[in-house]
N, C-alpha and C positions, 0 to 999 in steps of 0.2 A: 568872522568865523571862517568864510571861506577863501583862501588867497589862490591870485592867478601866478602858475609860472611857467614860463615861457621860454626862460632860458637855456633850458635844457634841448639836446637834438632829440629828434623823431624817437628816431630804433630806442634810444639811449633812455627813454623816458618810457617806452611804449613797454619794453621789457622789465626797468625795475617797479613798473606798478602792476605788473600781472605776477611777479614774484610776489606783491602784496596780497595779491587776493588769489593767489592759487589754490582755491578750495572750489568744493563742490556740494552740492547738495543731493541725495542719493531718492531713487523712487522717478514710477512713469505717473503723471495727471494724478501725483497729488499737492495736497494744498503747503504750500510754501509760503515762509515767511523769512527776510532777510532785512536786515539795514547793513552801511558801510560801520565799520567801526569806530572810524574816525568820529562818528558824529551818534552817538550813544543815545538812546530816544527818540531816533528819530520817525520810530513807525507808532502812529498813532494807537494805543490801547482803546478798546472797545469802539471805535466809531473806524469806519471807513472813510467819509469826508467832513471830517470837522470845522466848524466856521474857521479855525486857528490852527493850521499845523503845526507841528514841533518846527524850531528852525525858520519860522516864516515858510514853506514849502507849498509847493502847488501842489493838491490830490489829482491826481489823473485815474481816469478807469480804462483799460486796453481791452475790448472785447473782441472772445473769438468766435464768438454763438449769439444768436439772440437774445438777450438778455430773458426773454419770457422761456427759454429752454427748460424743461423740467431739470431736475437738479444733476443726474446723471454727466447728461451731455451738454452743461454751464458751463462756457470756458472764459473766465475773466481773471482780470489781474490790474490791483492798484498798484500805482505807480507814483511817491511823493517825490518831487523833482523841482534843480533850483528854480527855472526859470518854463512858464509853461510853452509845451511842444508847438504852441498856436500861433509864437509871437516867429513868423518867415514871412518873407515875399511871397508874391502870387506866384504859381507855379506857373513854367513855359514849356512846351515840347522843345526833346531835344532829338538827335539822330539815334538811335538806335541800334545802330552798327549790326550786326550777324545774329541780334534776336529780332526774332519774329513769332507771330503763330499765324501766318498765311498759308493752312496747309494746303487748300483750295487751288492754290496757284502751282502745286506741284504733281505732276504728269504719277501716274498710279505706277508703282511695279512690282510686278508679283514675285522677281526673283531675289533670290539670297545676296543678298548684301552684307559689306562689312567697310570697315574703314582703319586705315592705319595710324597709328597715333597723331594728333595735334601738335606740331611744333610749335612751343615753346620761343617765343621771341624776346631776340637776344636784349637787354636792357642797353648795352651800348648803341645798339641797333633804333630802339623804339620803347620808350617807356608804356607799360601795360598795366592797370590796375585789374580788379576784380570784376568792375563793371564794364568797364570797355573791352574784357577779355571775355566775355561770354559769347557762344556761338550756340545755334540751337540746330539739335541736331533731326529731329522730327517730335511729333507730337497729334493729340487729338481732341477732339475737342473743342469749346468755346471758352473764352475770360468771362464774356458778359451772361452766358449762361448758367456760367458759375460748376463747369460739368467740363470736366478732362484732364488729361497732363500736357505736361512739354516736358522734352529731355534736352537736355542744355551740357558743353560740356565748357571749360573756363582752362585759360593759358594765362598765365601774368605773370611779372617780375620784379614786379615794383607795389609796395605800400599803398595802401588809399588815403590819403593825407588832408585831414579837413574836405571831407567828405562822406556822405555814409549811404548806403542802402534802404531801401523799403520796398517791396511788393507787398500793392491792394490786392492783388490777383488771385493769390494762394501761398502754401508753403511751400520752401525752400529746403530738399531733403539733398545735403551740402557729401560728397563722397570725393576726402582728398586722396588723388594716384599717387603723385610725385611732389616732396613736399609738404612739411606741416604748414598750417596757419593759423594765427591767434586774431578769432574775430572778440570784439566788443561789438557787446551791446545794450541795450539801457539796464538789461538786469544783471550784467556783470561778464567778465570774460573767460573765452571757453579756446583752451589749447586746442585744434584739431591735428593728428596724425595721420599718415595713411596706414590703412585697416579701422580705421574710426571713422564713422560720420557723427552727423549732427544735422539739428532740424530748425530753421527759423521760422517760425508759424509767421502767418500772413499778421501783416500790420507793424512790423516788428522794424525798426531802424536799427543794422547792423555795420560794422566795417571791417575789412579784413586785412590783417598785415601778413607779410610774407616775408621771406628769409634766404631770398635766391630765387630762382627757376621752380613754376609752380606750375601745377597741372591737375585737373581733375574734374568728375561730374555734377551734376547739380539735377535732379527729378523734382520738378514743380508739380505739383497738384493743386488744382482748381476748386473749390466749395468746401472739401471738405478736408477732415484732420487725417492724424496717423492715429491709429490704432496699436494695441497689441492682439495679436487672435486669440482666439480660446482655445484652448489644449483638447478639449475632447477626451477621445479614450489615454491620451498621454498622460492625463492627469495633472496630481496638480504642479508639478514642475515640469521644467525643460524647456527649450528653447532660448526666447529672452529673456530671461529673469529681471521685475521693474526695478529691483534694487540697484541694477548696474548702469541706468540707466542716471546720465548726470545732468543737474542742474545750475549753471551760477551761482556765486554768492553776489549780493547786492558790490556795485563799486562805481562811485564817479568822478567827474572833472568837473572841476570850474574854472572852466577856459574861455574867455574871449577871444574873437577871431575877426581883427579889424580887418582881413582882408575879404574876408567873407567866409563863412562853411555849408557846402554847398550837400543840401538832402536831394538825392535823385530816388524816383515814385514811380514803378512800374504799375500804369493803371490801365485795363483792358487794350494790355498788349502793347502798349505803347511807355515811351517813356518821358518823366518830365525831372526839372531842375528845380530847385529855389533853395534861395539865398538865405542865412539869415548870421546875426553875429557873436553865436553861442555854440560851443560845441552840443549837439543833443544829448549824448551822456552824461548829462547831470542828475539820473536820476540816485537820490540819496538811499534810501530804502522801498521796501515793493510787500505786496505778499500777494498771493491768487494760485489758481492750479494754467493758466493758460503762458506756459513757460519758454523759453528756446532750452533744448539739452542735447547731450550729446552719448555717442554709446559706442565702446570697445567689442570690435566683433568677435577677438579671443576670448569673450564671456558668452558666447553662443553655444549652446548646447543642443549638437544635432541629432536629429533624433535617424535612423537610419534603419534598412532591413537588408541582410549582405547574403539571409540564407540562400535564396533562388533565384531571385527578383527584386524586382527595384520600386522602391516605394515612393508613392506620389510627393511632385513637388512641394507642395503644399506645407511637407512635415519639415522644410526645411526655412519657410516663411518669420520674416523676422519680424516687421508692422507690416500693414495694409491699412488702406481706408477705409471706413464705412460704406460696403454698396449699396446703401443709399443717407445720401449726401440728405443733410441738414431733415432729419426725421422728424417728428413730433413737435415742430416747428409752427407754431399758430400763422 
């Protein structure tokens, strides 16, 4: 049923199958369900982990909550995939290049600061991927406290190629400057442009391809999720609207990678490597509400007050997090 192919180049391959699955799923934290199409049945009806997947498939559950969360703020999402996440080498440290969260080690200053843009390095110069292009710009907080951010900004020029991402840490709220980017990841892939972001919730293995000279932010949050706010006296529209708000459709590979595919693991602040001989986007179908999505900031609707004065920041708020992280939490 599933054939490997390998013949084809990177870019050449990486493009005409995000033509295939260039769809989307509409809505913020709700509950989704997706398979690839190629593979017709393959989400199980009525059971979550069945002794027998469709397909021969491994059930996975990806959680973002405690699983004892009352139902509100339950964020999980099954995951049937060809080969399970489990079967890698032991993880190793590796160097960590320009992130950090040693904010400790940095002298206070109370003045006005700013900084001029991040060049961009040149690919003739020095190939740069996603991950080795990150630099962290300040931040607060702790990883193992599970309580704060980090602000990060990313330069790169080059593909991530059999290799992919994960932060234990928190989510990844991804803001392209310069430069779109088409990341995959196991629940299918997501175009990024600049004036769009996108959100990789923690736990989540992602990779990102590029199209030239790339540049742009990335605001990590530690414990807890994104939210949308409540509207208040604005009622019940405006602002973000969850319908514009996108999700994947399910799409995978069954790629083996004799030379190795290599998962790097941001865990309390630190990073690690490991091996294994499967590309991870093999998951075939998924469903759950704990999703990655993405959102077009020309669907923002500012709410604003021009008569005399100028009305609090607040009304121009797109997500935020819960302030207070993991609530009602046994």
């Amino acid at each position: 049923m599933f054939q490997h192919d390998n013949a084809q180049p990177h870019v050449a391959r990486i493009c005409t199958q995000f033509l295939e699955a260039e769809n989307y799923l509409s809505g913020f934290g709700n509950e989704f369900s997706s398979e690839d199409p190629r593979c017709p049945g393959s989400l199980p009806e009525g059971q979550n982990n069945p002794q027998v997947c469709p397909y021969g498939l491994y059930a996975e559950q990806l959680s973002g909550s405690a699983f004892t969360c009352p139902r509100p703020t339950n964020k999980r999402s099954w995951l049937y995939r060809i080969l399970p996440s489990v079967r890698h080498k032991p993880y190793t440290a590796m160097h960590c290049g320009n992130l950090t969260e040693k904010w400790d080690e940095v002298e206070p200053d109370p003045n006005q600061l700013r900084w001029l843009p991040f060049t961009i390095p040149k690919s003739s110069e020095k190939k740069v991927d996603f991950v080795t292009g990150l630099h962290t710009l300040c931040g607060a907080g702790d990883t193992k406290s599970r309580n704060g951010i980090g602000i990060h900004m990313f330069t790169c020029n080059t593909s991530m190629v059999d290799r992919c991402f994960n932060n234990s840490d928190g989510d990844f709220l991804i803001v392209p400057q310069h430069g779109e980017i088409l990341i995959t990841t196991e629940f299918g892939k997501m175009m990024v442009e600049p004036n769009e972001i996108c959100v990789i919730q923690q736990g989540m293995r992602f990779s990102v391809d590029v199209f030239g000279e790339t540049r742009g932010y990335v605001l990590e949050v530690y414990g807890a999720h994104f939210e949308l706010p409540d509207l208040g006296p604005i009622g019940a529209n405006g602002l973000a609207n969850p319908r514009d708000f996108l999700t994947p459709v399910a799409w995978y590979e069954d790629r083996e990678v004799a030379t190795g595919y290599s998962v790097i693991n941001k865990y309390q602040g630190k990073l690690f490597s490991s091996q294994q001989g499967f590309s991870p986007f093999n998951v075939v179908a998924w469903h759950g509400n704990y999703t990655p999505y993405k959102y077009n900031l020309e669907n923002f609707m500012v709410i604003n007050c021009v008569a005399f004065d100028h009305a609090v920041r607040t009304s121009h708020a797109n997500m935020h997090t819960h302030k207070h992280a993991r609530t009602n939490t046994p």
